[in-house]
Steps between C-alpha positions, in 0.01 A plus 500: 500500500372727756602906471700518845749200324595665186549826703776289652611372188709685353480537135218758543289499208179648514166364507319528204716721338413588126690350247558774259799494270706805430889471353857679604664540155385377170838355367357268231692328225262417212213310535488243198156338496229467244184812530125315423339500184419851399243548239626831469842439504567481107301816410753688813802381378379590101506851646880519621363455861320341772249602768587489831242420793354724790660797248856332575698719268781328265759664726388352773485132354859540350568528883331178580734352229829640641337409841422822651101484460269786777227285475747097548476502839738281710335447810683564862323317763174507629336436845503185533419308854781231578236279724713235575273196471423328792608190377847631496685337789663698769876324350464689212526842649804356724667419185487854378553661803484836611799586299591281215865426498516518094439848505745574778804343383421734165441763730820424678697508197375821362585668799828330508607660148312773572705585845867401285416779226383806705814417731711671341271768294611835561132626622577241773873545573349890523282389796810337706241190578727266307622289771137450628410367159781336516421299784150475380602303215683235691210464699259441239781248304520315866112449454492429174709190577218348712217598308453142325495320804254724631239457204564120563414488883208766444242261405510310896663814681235810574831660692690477128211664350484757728826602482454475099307776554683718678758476261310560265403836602834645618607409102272674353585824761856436382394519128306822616769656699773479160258715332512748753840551563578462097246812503617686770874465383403604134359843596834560716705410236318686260636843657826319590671250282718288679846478390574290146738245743143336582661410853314816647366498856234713633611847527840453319596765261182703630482832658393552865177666433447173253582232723283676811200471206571094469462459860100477499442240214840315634364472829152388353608226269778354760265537755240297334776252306617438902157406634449235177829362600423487861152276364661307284768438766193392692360223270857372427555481910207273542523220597317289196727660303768336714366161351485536141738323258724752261602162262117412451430569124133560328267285532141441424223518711201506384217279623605180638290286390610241254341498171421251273758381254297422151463185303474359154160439555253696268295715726112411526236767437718651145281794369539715242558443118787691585698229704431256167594770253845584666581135575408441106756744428766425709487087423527613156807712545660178663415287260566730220901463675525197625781443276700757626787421718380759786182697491378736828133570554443764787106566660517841694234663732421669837466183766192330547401600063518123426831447354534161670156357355594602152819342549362176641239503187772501266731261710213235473353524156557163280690669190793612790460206674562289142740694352792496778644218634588642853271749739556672811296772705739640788298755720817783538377697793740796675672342711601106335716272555780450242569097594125478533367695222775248242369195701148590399562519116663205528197304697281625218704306230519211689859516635572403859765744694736391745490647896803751522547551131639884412382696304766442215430133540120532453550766171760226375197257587270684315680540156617182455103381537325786224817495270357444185136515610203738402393651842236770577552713847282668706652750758239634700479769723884653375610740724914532429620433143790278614292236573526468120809645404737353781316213571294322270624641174860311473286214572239526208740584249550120433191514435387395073163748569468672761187694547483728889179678603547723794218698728630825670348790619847713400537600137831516537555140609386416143793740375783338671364162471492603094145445460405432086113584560287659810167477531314725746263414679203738619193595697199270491226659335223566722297186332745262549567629836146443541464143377855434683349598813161284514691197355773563727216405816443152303143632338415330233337756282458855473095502581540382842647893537384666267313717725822571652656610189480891579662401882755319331641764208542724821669220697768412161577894492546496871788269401611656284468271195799288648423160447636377826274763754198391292532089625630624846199725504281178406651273746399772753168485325462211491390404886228772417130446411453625110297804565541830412502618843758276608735603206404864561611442904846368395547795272434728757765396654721684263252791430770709579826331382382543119665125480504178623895420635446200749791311648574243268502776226678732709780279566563394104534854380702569795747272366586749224503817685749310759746407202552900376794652601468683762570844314167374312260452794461855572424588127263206486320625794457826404269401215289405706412911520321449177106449471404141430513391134661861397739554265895520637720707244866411503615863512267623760576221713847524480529862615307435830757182539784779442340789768440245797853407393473137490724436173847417595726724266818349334771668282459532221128483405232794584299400764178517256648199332531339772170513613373395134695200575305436803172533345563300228625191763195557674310422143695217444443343848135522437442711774396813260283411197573667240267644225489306225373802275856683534756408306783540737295414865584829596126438637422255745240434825525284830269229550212538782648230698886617461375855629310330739819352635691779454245699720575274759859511499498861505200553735696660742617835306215545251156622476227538279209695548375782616715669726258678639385223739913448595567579884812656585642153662457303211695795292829434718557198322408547149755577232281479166094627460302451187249751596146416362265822539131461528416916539649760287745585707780337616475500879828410731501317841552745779865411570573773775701239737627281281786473263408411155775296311293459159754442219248450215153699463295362194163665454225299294315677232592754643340718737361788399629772751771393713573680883804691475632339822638202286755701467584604872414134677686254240845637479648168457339414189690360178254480305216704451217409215206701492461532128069479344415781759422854479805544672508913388773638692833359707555703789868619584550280824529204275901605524509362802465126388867435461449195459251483213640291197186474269244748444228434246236723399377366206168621411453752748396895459807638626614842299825514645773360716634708817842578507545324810541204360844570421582345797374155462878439446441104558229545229566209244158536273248738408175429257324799379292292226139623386520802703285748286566817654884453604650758206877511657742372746654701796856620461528280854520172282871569410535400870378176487887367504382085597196523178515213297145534328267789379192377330337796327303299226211672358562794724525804294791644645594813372740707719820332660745563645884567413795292656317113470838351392604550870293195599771261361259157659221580233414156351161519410339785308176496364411777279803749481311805299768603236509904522525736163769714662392721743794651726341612803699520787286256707283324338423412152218333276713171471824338508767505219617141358860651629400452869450150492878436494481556877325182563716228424289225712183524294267208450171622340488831342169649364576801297223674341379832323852385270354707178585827727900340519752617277814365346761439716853513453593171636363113417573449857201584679373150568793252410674569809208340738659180551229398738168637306285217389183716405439740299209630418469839189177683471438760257195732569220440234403858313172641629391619145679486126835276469867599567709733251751360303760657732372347813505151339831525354610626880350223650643228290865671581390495871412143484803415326710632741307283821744193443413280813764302694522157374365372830216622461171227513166691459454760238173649415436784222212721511335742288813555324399733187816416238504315252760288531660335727863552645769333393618340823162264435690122507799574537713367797376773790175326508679161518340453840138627438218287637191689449435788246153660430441744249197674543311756291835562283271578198679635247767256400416286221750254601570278871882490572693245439523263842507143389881453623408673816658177715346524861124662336187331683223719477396713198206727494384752186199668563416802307720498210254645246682596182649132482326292194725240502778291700775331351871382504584905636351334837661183494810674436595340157505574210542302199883486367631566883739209541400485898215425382576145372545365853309687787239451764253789520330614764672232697389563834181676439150337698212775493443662158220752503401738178178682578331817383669505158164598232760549184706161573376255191812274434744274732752318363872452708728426194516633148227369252533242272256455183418092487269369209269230621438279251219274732210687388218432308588319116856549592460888512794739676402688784702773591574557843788657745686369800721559719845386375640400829861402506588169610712526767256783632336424796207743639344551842634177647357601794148704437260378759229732458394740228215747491344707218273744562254765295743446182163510253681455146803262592402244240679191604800353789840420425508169373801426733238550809382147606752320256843565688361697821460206688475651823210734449263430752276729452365712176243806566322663178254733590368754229685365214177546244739420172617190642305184301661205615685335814626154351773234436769633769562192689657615794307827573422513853322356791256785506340724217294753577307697236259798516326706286668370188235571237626410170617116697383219306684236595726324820643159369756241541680615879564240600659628835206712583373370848293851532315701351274838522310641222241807516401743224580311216177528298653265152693253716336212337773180471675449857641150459812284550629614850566113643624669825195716568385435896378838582250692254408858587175648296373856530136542466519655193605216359253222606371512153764459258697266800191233363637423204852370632496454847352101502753464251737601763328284800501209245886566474523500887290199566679311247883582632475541842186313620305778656309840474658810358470775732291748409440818657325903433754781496243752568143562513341757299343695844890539595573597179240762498604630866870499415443704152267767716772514769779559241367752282446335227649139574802609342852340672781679528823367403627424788589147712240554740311149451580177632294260314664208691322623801152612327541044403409465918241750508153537473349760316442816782819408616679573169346807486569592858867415412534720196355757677696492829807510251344790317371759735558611869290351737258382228402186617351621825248607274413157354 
């Protein structure tokens, strides 16, 4: 596309921007994901401790694990150029318009609420502008009325869009102008409270001399309130306006063109083992209930992943087709036809339907005909639960079997449908996208391309790995001669766009941005701010949702759990991936082609680039800039003439020296990110953004804070993380009366100020230093545990430096937060010798004393220094715990007791050196207890991760029992123990996934692991060097990974085992047995001793399945080289850093590229 048409369009991204990634806040819940083999590891962990990389210190990776790493680097977008293709028809930018309608109505809205709250708020009743609100607001209800019909008639109407626009900006001057006069009004009444009858009028119960000194800002603020009212007036008085409909409801409108509704029919061109593995799985979870009376299979993914083909795969294969007696596929769609959609199951079984019949008539219809019968459903393309629930279901319930498979891109739809078993369905890998896309163009095989092959990887990442870009992209290829020069043409074509989003793409993702609601667009959208393929955190996110005000608040919940609520339904919609490597999917990143779209949606308000090459016409429209810098300095637009309306500033990377002027030109910014420079000072002008709700300045060099900013009064959240030479915190910060959030983790502050407990809205504070009683007028080295009582809406509390806290004369400091859900306590670690006696015994009091509330989810323990635990351990104020982590608590001898914990998911003990054994005390029973006769333990509980634990040698979860065994040989007793479970015991029902790492003398597993887990999906032992034998647990997981297990002799009889990884076990000499094995995973090391068992194995595999094992290297010993050299060592921290389900798609550089970009700053621009 030529330069003069994307200076007209208006999503302004810069050409050739750089691509760096940089993050806002590093808010990370733990990371729970297997590190690579280690040859190291077992001699680090011997020693009490492990290495950390690129001198890492172990501080600094307990931070990764409570997810507040400097070197984890969420990344804020990048420059990238939005170069629309040209293949993009000129219809698609009519349906988004110059102003999309989605984000007005929420815009509308906001300022609806907004305008009925500050009504009647005394800094406005101060100001006498009341009635002009006043009439404001009906105005802007009046509109809101029309607004639907106007995003339906905007697709065909250029006059409708225009006057979208308009709108558009006189909102956003309205949103602008209730900041001002909530300002203005404060600072009058600050020297003049109005009287307590709250029916005040300007000037009433003032002095003379007081009311002449409201007459300036008055006159301001209703001068300026008068002249929106009098443009607003304006748009409503025109005459489209005139024409719109108030009764027309939402409606959808995305691209028009009608889309194909799928078949039964298995899809040509299937790739991928995959496809076959998944469809093996899920025919034998049908079969395996077939019996049942009702059984609910759902397949989830982003649209366009493929969910359909699986589903038609399993539809038609012969064991389905032979085991029920009645089939039906119904494609669902969004918008179907009740009558129709019960006519068409119907058709499928045979059964001719009457013309005219109702709806009650065809249901009656369709009972009477399965009652009795074995049927198997498939509901594709689900996009409203009641399809099942109000209109199928009663029908199906006559049913003998009834067996329903639905497709849906929502999560949720599985939920209210009451799904038994989801399956997921991902990315391509870049192989199979590969193979897909030649096959996909009807070549036969892969040598008639194979000099395209380098062409084509670049052409499958240009789309993104979604299955359905890759065979649009070859049916556009396909018209093309097969030369690399023809393939390279057509990707120029996107050189810019960084992926390939043509029409018939465009328009089936559309499909799912049109069905948010419309308080979701906006949020959606915004993500699009983020660099391609970065990392999204949940908490990060959500505060830039909360400054540009787009959550809509409701009574009764804070507004940060409202916005959690929103992220999450973005997850579940498919429109946010989320990271698989966090427990929780507090993590999560936007596919290329949704950004893509979003870009496009949003093109007219956003840019991304380098603002340097912005003119001052294309700055009069923009409301949110990613700025990418190419120089060291940070270097503004001249702006002289124009009036910037930026809301959102995000700086990439960071610049490295920023012009002051920021601070003088954008003075309507919200949000304001320039953390990862060397940001040194903030100048004293930056008072003057009133209406600044986020500041972060993570990272930066800044040694203090000026006292100006005391009047950011609309300030909402401030992140001081990382900042090395920030020491203390201005006495201004007691001002900061809207603050929700300050973020000072791993800032050593050590001065603050007095009189914190008057900023009642406090909900999120990360590292509150606990002071050792200093009584300075002012200031002081820390705060007392007694001053928390003043925040009574606190969600996440990080309180550290706790040895310096004394004991308190109240239990009460914590239980009162009714809304705190983390909670994170950090003792410091002694620079040289060990605590006194005195300070241990005063810290276990202390501890003792921190009862939590019982709602609280997320608990994590660090460094603690006692040596035992407190009392409140299991008992009923942790009944609604989710995650705990206990790191580097190394000198009790004993875990607490939280088996009956009822709501626990997520478990992680690293560090816990002085433990040598685990037993009932963990479980929580005891033998003799009578609740112990009849319990589940651990009954929610899903991640399980021990690591770093050198002392640990036995595991057992129930008392011991001494059992002759009379089998051996000439009838000889052997001795041996076991656990002596109870009968009506049951443990980890749930346990999906359990790691063990660098525990060198744990001799053996619980027998009860892989007999009654069966849910464990996944078992991790890395560095377990006592360990001798793996075998005869018949329902241990689908995946086992071990590393560097030295003393391992022997993996046998798993039967459920469908992969597994083994590196740096030397002795391993009898794998064997493992009739589900599809997937074997060998590190170099072990291409040796692998010789004497694995055609044993492929023997197995031929024999069962009828094909090839797959067999693949872990790691080459050049990596391994570079990686030990790189780490110091090639010792691994103990930390959830690695994603081996990742490093499975990777080649070999690539892997180490990864680790590395995880690892160090801006290391892989290096590589």
């Amino acid at each position: 596309m030529a330069s003069s048409t994307l200076a007209a369009a208006s999503c302004f991204a810069a050409e050739g921007a750089t691509c760096t990634p940089t993050g806002m806040q590093d808010l990370r819940r733990p990371r729970c994901v297997s590190p690579p083999a280690a040859s190291a590891a077992a001699s680090a962990s011997s020693q009490g401790g492990l290495t950390c990389p690129h001198g890492i210190s172990r501080s600094l990776m307990i931070e990764l694990i409570l997810r507040r790493s400097p070197r984890s680097r969420s990344t804020l977008s990048s420059g990238l150029s939005v170069l629309l293709p040209a293949c993009i028809q000129p219809s698609l930018f009519a349906i988004y318009g110059t102003s999309h309608p989605a984000v007005l109505a929420s815009l509308l809205g906001s300022c609806a609420n907004k305008l009925k709250d500050i009504i009647t708020d005394e800094a406005i009743l101060i100001l006498g502008v009341e009635k002009e609100l006043t009439k404001l607001l009906r105005r802007v209800e009046l509109i809101q009325c029309c607004i639907y019909d106007a995003e339906k008639r905007r697709i065909k109407e250029q006059a409708v869009n225009n006057w979208l626009g308009q709108l558009r900006d006189v909102i956003y001057d309205v949103d602008e102008i209730l900041d001002v006069a909530r300002c203005k009004g404060s600072k009058l009444l600050a020297g003049h409270p109005s009287p307590s009858s709250g029916k005040s009028v300007a000037c009433k119960g003032l002095s003379v001399s007081s009311c002449f000194c409201n007459i300036v800002p008055r006159r301001d603020v209703a001068t300026r309130i008068r002249s929106l009212n009098k443009k607003i007036e304006n748009i409503a008085n025109d005459k489209i306006f005139s024409t719109f409909n108030s009764s027309t409801q939402p409606t959808r409108n995305g691209p028009t063109s009608k889309l194909i509704r799928s078949s039964n029919l298995v899809e040509p061109n299937l790739v991928g083992k995959e496809i076959i593995h998944s469809s093996m799985k899920l025919v034998d979870l049908v079969l395996a209930h077939k019996e049942y009376k009702s059984y609910k299979l759902g397949i989830v993914g982003t649209g366009g992943v493929g969910k359909t083909t699986l589903a038609q795969k399993i539809y038609n294969d012969q064991k389905i087709k032979g085991s029920f007696k009645m089939h039906a596929w119904i494609s669902v769609s969004q918008d179907y036809s009740e009558v129709t959609l019960l006519k068409e199951v119907l058709r499928n079984i045979g059964v001719h339907s009457e013309q005219g019949e109702s709806i009650t008539e065809l249901q009656r219809n369709l009972a009477q005909t399965i009652k009795g019968e074995s049927f198997f459903l498939v509901l594709d393309d689900v996009w409203h639960s009641n399809v099942w629930t109000d209109l199928l279901r009663p029908a199906f319930h006559e049913t003998s079997v009834g067996i329903i498979l639905v497709t849906t891109r929502d999560y949720q739809i599985t939920k209210r449908i009451g799904i038994d078993h989801t399956h997921q369905v991902d990315l391509m890998a870049v192989e199979v996208g590969w193979e897909l896309l030649w096959k996909s163009m009807n070549i036969e095989e892969e040598k008639e391309v194979q000099n395209l092959r380098k062409t084509g990887i670049e052409i499958v990442h240009k789309c993104g790995r979604l299955p359905l870009a890759i065979k649009v992209t070859a049916s556009a290829l396909s018209s093309r001669e097969l030369t690399e020069n023809e393939w390279k043409r057509y990707l120029g074509r996107f050189i810019g766009s960084q992926s390939i989003l043509l029409d018939e793409i465009e328009e089936a993702l559309y499909l799912s941005y049109d069905e948010l609601p419309h308080r979701l667009k906006q949020c959606f959208l915004y993500c699009a701010l983020y660099v391609e393929d970065s990392v999204i955190e949940r908490d990060e996110v959500t505060w830039l949702w909360i400054a540009e005000g787009f959550i809509e608040e409701q009574q009764g919940q804070l507004i940060e759990d409202i916005a959690e609520e929103y992220y999450y339904e973005l997850i579940h919609r498919n429109l946010l991936q989320p990271e698989m490597i966090n427990f929780d999917q507090d993590e999560c990143k936007m596919h290329d082609l949704l950004r893509q779209l979003a870009l496009n949606i949003s093109r007219e308000e956003c840019f991304i680039g380098d603002v340097a090459t912005l003119r001052g016409g294309n700055m009069s429209k923009l409301r949110r800039v990613t700025a990418v810098i190419k120089k060291d300095m940070l270097v503004l637009p001249r702006v002289d003439k124009v009036d910037v309306k930026v809301r959102t500033f995000l700086t990439v990377k960071g610049p490295w020296r920023i012009e002051d002027t920021l601070f003088k030109r954008f003075l309507l910014l919200r949000v304001l990110v320039l953390n990862y420079s060397l940001v040194q000072s903030i100048p004293g002008y930056i008072g003057k953004l009133i209406h600044l709700r986020l500041l972060n300045l993570d990272y930066t060099g800044i040694s203090c804070l000026p006292e100006s900013i005391g009047s950011l009064k609309n300030l909402q959240v401030l992140s001081l993380k990382w900042c090395n030479d920030l020491h203390g915190l201005p006495l201004a910060i007691t001002l900061l009366c809207s603050l929700r959030c300050l973020d000072l983790y791993g800032t050593e502050i050590n001065q603050v100020p007095k009189g914190m407990g008057k900023l009642k809205l406090l909900t999120y504070l990360g590292y509150y230093p606990v002071g050792d009683r200093s009584d300075d007028a002012l200031v002081q080295d820390g705060w007392k545990l007694e001053e928390l009582s003043s925040w009574s809406q606190m969600r996440h509390l990080g309180m550290v430096k706790l040895e310096r806290a004394t004991h308190s004369s109240t239990n009460a400091v914590l239980t009162d937060k009714k809304h705190l859900k983390e909670l994170v306590l950090k003792w410091t670690e002694r620079g040289e010798g060990s605590y006194s006696e005195e300070d241990v015994g005063n810290t276990e009091k202390v501890f003792e004393q921190l009862i939590p509330p019982d709602n609280l989810e997320d608990l994590s323990i660090v460094g603690f220094f006692g040596r035992r635990y407190p009392t409140w351990f299991g008992t009923t104020c942790l009944s609604s715990l989710i995650y705990l982590k206990l790191i580097d608590v190394q000198s009790c001898e004993e875990l607490p007791p939280i088996g009956h914990l009822p709501n626990l998911k997520y478990v992680r003990i690293d560090g816990a050196h002085a433990v040598a054994k685990v037993g009932p005390e963990f479980v929580g029973c005891k033998k003799g207890d009578h609740v112990c006769n009849e319990f589940v333990a651990f009954p929610k509980l899903e991640w399980l991760i021990f690591a770093d634990m050198p002392n640990w040698e036995e595991w057992s979860f129930f008392e011991e029992e001494v059992v002759a065994d009379v089998s051996g040989v000439d009838g000889a007793a052997e001795i041996r123990k076991e656990d002596a479970q109870p009968a009506r015991v049951r443990l980890l029902p749930r346990l999906l996934e359990l790691q063990l790492h660098g525990c060198p003398k744990l001799r053996d597993l619980p027998q009860q692991l892989g007999k009654g887990t069966t849910c464990l999906k996944e078992l991790t032992l890395i560095g377990l060097n006592s360990l001798k034998a793996v075998e005869d647990r018949p329902v241990l997981s689908e995946v086992l990974v071990i590393e560097d297990c030295e003393g391992l002799e022997k993996v046998s009889n798993l039967p459920e085992v469908a992969e597994l990884h083994v590196g740096g076990c030397p002795n391993l000499s009898h794998v064997e047995r493992l009739d589900s094995l599809q997937r074997l995973g060998l590190g170099e090391d072990m291409q040796e001793i692998s010789s004497r068992w694995v055609p044993g194995l492929q023997e197995q595999h031929q024999r069962l399945h009828g094909e090839d094992l797959d067999i693949y290297t872990l790691f080459s010993a050049a990596l391994q080289e570079q990686w030990s050299t790189t780490t110091e060592g090639g010792r691994y921290p103990a930390s959830e850093l690695w994603n081996l389900g990742e490093w499975r798609k990777m080649t070999m550089p690539e892997v180490l590229k990864y680790v590395l970009k995880q690892l160090c700053c801006g290391a892989e621009e290096h590589l």
